[in-house]
C-alpha positions in Angstrom: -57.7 26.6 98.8 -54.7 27.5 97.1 -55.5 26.9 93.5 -57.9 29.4 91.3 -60.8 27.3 89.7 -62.8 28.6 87.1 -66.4 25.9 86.6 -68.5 27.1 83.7 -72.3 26.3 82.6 -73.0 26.6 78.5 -76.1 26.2 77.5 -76.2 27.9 74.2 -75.0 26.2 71.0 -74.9 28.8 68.6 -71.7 30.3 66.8 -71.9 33.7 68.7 -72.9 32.0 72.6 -70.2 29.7 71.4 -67.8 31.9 71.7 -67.7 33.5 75.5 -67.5 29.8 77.6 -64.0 28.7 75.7 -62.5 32.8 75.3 -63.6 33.1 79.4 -62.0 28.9 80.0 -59.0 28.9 77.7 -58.4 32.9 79.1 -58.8 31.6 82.8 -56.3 28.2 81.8 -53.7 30.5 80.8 -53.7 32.8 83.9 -53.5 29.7 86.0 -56.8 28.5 86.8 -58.3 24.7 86.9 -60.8 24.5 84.6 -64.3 23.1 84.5 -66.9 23.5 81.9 -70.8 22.0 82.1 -72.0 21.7 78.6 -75.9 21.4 78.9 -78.9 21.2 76.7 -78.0 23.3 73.9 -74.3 23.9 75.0 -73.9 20.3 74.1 -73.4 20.9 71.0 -69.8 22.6 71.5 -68.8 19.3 71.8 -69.6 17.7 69.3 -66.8 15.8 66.9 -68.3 17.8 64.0 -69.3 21.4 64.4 -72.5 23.5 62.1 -73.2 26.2 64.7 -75.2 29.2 63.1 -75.8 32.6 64.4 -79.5 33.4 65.5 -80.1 37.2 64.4 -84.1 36.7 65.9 -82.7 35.3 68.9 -80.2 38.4 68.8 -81.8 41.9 68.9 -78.6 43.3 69.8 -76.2 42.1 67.3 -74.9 44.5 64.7 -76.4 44.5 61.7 -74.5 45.2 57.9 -75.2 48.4 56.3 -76.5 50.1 59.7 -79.5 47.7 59.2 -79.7 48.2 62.9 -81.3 51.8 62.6 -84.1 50.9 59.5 -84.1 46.4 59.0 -87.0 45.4 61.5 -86.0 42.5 63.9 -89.2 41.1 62.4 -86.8 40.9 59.2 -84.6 38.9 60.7 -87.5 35.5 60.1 -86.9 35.7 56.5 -86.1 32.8 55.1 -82.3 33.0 54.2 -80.8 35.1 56.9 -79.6 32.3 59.2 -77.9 31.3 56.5 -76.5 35.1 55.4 -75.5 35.9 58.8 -73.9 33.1 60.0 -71.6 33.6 56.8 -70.9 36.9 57.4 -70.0 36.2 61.2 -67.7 33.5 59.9 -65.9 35.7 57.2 -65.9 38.8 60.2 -63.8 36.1 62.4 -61.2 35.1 59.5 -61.0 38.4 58.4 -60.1 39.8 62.1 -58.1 36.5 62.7 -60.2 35.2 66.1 -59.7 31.5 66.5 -62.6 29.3 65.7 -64.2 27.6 68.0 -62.2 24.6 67.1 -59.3 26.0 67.6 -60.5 27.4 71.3 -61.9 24.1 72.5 -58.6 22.4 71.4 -56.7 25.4 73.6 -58.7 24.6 76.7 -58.4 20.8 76.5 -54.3 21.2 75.7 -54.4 23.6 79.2 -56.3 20.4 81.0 -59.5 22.0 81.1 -62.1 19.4 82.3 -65.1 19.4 79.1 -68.0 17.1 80.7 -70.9 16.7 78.4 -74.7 16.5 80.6 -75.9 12.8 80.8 -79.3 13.8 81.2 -79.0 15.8 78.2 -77.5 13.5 76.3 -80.5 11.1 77.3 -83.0 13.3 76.1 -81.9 13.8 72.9 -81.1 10.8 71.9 -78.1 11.5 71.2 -75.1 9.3 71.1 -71.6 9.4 72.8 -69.7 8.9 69.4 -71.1 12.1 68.1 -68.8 14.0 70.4 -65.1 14.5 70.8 -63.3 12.0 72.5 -61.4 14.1 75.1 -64.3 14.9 77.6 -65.7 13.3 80.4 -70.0 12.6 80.8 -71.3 13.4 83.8 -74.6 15.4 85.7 -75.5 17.7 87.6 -73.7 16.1 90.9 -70.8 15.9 88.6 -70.4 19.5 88.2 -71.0 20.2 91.9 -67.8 18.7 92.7 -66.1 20.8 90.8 -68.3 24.0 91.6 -68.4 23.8 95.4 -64.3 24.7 95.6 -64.4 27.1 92.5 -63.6 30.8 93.1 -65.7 31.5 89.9 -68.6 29.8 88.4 -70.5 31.4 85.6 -73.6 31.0 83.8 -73.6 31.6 80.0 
């Protein structure tokens, strides 16, 4: 094999899991490698033509709080109605303010390098959702689908 290849899985679809598939594809595209990312279940939604991706802070023990809220807010806390909505504004202000790309802006990187984005069929299938609700530039495929391109990777990661 003489070329680096770089296959992906995302399964996550919120602003902060968005984040680590496209830095780790358009990264890899840059140094070289073919590029393949599986967008599945709730990774689907990276591809869709219009993005509203929040940031979980129950589903997110870890992440660092405002106002050392880490050391005295209980994760409990983070159910009230109303942070969803604070947090994923104060992520999104955090990443202008520090000038990272948006997520946009990295999906459109990996597709100019000729990363291959293929959205999961069965996914697609059961959800009910529609292949006009995603960007036009990717391909649709299954599982089999990203076995070809997984079998003669040198990487494949799970995120």
């Amino acid at each position: 094999m003489d070329s680096k290849r770089l296959t992906i899985i995302a399964t996550k679809g919120t602003l902060d899991w968005a984040y680590p598939p496209f830095i780790l594809a358009s990264t890899a595209a840059a140094l070289g490698y073919q590029v393949t990312m599986f967008f599945t279940f709730y990774g689907l939604q990276l591809l869709k033509k219009k993005l509203d991706l929040k940031v979980s802070p129950l589903g997110n023990p870890g992440m660092p709080m405002p106002m050392g809220m880490n050391s005295w807010f209980p994760v409990l806390g983070t159910a009230i109605p109303g942070m969803e909505t604070m947090m994923t504004g104060m992520m999104k202000n955090t990443i202008k303010s520090k000038g990272v790309a948006t997520i946009e802006e990295l999906r459109d990187l990996c597709l100019e390098a000729d990363a291959k984005l293929i959205g999961c069929q069965m996914t697609i299938d059961l959800f009910d959702m529609k292949r006009e609700d995603f960007i036009d530039d990717i391909d649709i495929g299954g599982a089999a689908t990203y076995f070809e391109h997984a079998g003669e990777a040198n990487v494949n990661l799970f995120i």
